[in-house]
N, C-alpha and C positions, 0 to 999 in steps of 0.2 A: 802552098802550105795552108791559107786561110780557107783555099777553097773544100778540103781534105778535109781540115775541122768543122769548117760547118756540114758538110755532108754528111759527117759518121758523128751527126748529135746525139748527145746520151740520154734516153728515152728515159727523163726524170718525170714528164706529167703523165705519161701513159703508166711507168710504174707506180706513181700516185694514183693515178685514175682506179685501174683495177686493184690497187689495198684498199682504199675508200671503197669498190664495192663487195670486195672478198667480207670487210669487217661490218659493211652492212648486210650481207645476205645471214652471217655466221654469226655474229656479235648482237645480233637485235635484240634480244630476249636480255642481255647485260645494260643496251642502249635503253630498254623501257623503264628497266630498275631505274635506273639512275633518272631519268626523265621523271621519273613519277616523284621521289625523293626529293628531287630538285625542286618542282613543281607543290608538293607540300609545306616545302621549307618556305618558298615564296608566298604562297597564300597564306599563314599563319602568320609570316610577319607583316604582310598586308595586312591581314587582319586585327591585330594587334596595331599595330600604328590608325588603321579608318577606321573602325567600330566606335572607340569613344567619341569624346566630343573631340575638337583639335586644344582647346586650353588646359584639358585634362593630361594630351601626350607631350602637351610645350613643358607642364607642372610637370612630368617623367623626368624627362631631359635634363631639366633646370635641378631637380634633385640629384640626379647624378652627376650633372657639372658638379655640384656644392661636394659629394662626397669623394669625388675625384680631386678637386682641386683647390676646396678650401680656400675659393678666391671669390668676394662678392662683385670684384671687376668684371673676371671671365664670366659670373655667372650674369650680370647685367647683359655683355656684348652678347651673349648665346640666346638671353631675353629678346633683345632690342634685332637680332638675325631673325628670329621667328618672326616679331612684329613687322619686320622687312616683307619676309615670305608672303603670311598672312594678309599686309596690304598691297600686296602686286595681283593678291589671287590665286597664289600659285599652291597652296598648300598639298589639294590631292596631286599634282603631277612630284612636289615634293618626296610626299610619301611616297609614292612608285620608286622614284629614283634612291630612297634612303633603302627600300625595300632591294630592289638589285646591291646597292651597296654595304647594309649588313649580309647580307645573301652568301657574299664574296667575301666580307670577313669570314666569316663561319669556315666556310672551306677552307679557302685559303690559309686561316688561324689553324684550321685542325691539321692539312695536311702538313703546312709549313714547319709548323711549330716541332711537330714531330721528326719531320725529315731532315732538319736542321738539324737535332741534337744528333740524329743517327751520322750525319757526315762532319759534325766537329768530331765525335770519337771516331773519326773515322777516315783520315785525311785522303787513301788512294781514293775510298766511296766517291768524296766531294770532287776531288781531282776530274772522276768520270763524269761526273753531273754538271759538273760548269760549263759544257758545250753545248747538255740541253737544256740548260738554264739561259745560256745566250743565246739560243736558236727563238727559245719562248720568250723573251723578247725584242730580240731584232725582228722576226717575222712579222711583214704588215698584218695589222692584224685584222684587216680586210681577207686576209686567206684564211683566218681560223672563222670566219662566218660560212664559208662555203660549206666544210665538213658537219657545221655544227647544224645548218638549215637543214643538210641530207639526214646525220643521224636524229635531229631531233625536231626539226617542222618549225612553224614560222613565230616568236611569239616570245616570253620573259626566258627561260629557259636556255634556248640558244645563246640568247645575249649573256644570260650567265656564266653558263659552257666558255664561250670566248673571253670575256672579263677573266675567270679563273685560268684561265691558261695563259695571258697576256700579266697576271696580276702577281700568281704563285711565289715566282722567282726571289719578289721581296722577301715575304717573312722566310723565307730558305736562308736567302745570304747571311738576313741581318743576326738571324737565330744561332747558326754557326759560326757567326761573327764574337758577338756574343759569349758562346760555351767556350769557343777556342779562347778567347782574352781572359780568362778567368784566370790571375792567380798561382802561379805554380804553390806558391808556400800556402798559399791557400788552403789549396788541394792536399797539402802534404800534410800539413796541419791535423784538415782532419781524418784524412788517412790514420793518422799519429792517434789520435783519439780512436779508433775502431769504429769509423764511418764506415755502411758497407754500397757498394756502387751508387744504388739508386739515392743510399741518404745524401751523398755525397752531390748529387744530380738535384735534389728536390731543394738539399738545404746551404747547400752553397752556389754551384752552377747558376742554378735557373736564377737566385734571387740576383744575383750578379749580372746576369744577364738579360734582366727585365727592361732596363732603361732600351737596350736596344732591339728589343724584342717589340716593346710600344711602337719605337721608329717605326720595326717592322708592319708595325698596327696600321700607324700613320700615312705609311707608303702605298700601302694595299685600300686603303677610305680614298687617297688622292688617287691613284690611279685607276679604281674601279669606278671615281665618278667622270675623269676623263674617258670613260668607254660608255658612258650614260650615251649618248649622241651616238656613235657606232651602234651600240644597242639596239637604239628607236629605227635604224634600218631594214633592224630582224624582224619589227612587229614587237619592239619592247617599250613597252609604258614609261611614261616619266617627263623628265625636264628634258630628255632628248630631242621628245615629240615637235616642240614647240621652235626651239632649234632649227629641225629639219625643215620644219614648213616655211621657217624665216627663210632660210634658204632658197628652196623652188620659189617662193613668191617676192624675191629680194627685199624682204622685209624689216627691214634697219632698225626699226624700232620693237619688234617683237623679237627678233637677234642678241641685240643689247638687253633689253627687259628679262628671260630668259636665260641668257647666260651671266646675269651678273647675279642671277637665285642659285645659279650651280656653283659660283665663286662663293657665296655667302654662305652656302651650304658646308662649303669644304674647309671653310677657315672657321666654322664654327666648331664641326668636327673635331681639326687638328688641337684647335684652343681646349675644347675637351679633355683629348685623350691624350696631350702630349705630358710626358713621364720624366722627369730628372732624376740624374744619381745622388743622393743626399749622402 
C-alpha cells in the first residue's frame, strides 16, 4: 500500500515548476510594471528618510509620535530609541529596513484595507479567502523568495514581494473583523436616518472599526520587520545585513548589537502607532 503511494506521487513541483515558467514567459510585461512601481515606492521613501540630516527625520517622527499620542512619555521613549540607534551607528541600515517596512505598509494598508471591507459585507467572499489567507501564512516563507528572485532579480523589491505576501493576511482579517463587529443598532440607526451605503461605511463602519484596523497597522510594522533578515538574503538593505553576517561569521556580539536595533525599532513603532477605542 505504502509502496503504491509513494510510486504514483502527485507531480505538485513539476506543476509548480512549469506555472512559474508559463507566468514568467507570459506575465513579464505585468512583472516589470509592478517591479518598477515597487522600486519607485522604495527609493522615494529612501529618499525621504537619507537626504536630510538624521536629527531633522528623528524631529519627523517625534512630531508625529506627539500628534498621534499626546503622550510626552511615548514621545521621550521614541526620542531616547533613536538616540539608541544613532549611538550603536546603525541609523542608514535603520532607514533601509524602515524603508522595506513602510514599503509593506503601503501595500498591504491599501490592499488590505480594501479587501477587508469587500469580505466583511460579504461573508461567503471571506469564507473562500481564509484558505488563502492561511496558505500566505503558513507557507515558509523561504518558498515565496524563490518565485519572487525569478520574477523580479536579486535586490529590495523581491524582499518586498515576499514581506507583502507573508504580511497581507493581517490588515484582511483584522479589517473584516472590525466591519463585521460593528453594531447592529448601530447600523440600523443610521439606516433610520437615511444613511446611504457608503455614508454608512465612511461614517459609522470604518470609525468603528479603526481601533482594529491600527492592530491591523500594528501587525503588518511587526511582521514586515521580522522578514528584515529573510529579506537581506534576496540582496535587501537594512538591519538584516548585519544579522546575516553575524551569522556566517558566528559573530555574538554584532548578532545581539543588531538585533536588539530591530527590537528597538519595533517597539517604537508599535508605541507609536498603537490606537484605543475611546
Amino acid at each position: 500500500m505504502l509502496d503504491w503511494l509513494t510510486d504514483n506521487k502527485l507531480p505538485l513541483g513539476k506543476l509548480s515548476k512549469i506555472a512559474f515558467e508559463w507566468m514568467k514567459v507570459n506575465l513579464k510585461p505585468l512583472f516589470d510594471v509592478m517591479g518598477t512601481v515597487m522600486e519607485r515606492l522604495i527609493d522615494a521613501i529612501l529618499w525621504v528618510l537619507q537626504s536630510p540630516p538624521p536629527l531633522v527625520v528623528i524631529a519627523a517622527f517625534l512630531a508625529l509620535t506627539w500628534y498621534l499620542q499626546r503622550s510626552w512619555k511615548v514621545v521621550l521613549f521614541v526620542a531616547l530609541g533613536f538616540a539608541f540607534i544613532l549611538n550603536q551607528g546603525y541609523w542608514k541600515p535603520t532607514t533601509e529596513s524602515l524603508t522595506l517596512v513602510l514599503s509593506s505598509c503601503v501595500v498591504c494598508m491599501g490592499l488590505g484595507v480594501p479587501v477587508g471591507i469587500w469580505a466583511a459585507h460579504r461573508p461567503k467572499i471571506y469564507a473562500a479567502l481564509t484558505p488563502v489567507l492561511d496558505l500566505m501564512q503558513t507557507l515558509p516563507t523561504f518558498v515565496y523568495l524563490i518565485p519572487a528572485i525569478v520574477f523580479f532579480g536579486i535586490g529590495m523589491v523581491p524582499g518586498l514581494i515576499a514581506t507583502v505576501i507573508f504580511v497581507l493576511p493581517a490588515p484582511i482579517r483584522m479589517t473584516q473583523l472590525g466591519i463585521s463587529s460593528t453594531p447592529q443598532p448601530l447600523l440600523e440607526a443610521a439606516t433610520a436616518f437615511g444613511a446611504t451605503k457608503r455614508q454608512v461605511l465612511w461614517k459609522v463602519e470604518l470609525p468603528y472599526a479603526l481601533p482594529q484596523i491600527m492592530v491591523g497597522l500594528n501587525q503588518t510594522i511587526m511582521l514586515s520587520l521580522s522578514m528584515v533578515v529573510i529579506a537581506a538574503l534576496v540582496g535587501a538593505n537594512g538591519l538584516g545585513v548585519p544579522v546575516v553576517r553575524a551569522l556566517n561569521s558566528v559573530n555574538t556580539a554584532l548578532g545581539f548589537e543588531s538585533g536588539l536595533v530591530i527590537v528597538v525599532v519595533a517597539i517604537m513603532l508599535d508605541r507609536m502607532l498603537r490606537v484605543t477605542r475611546k
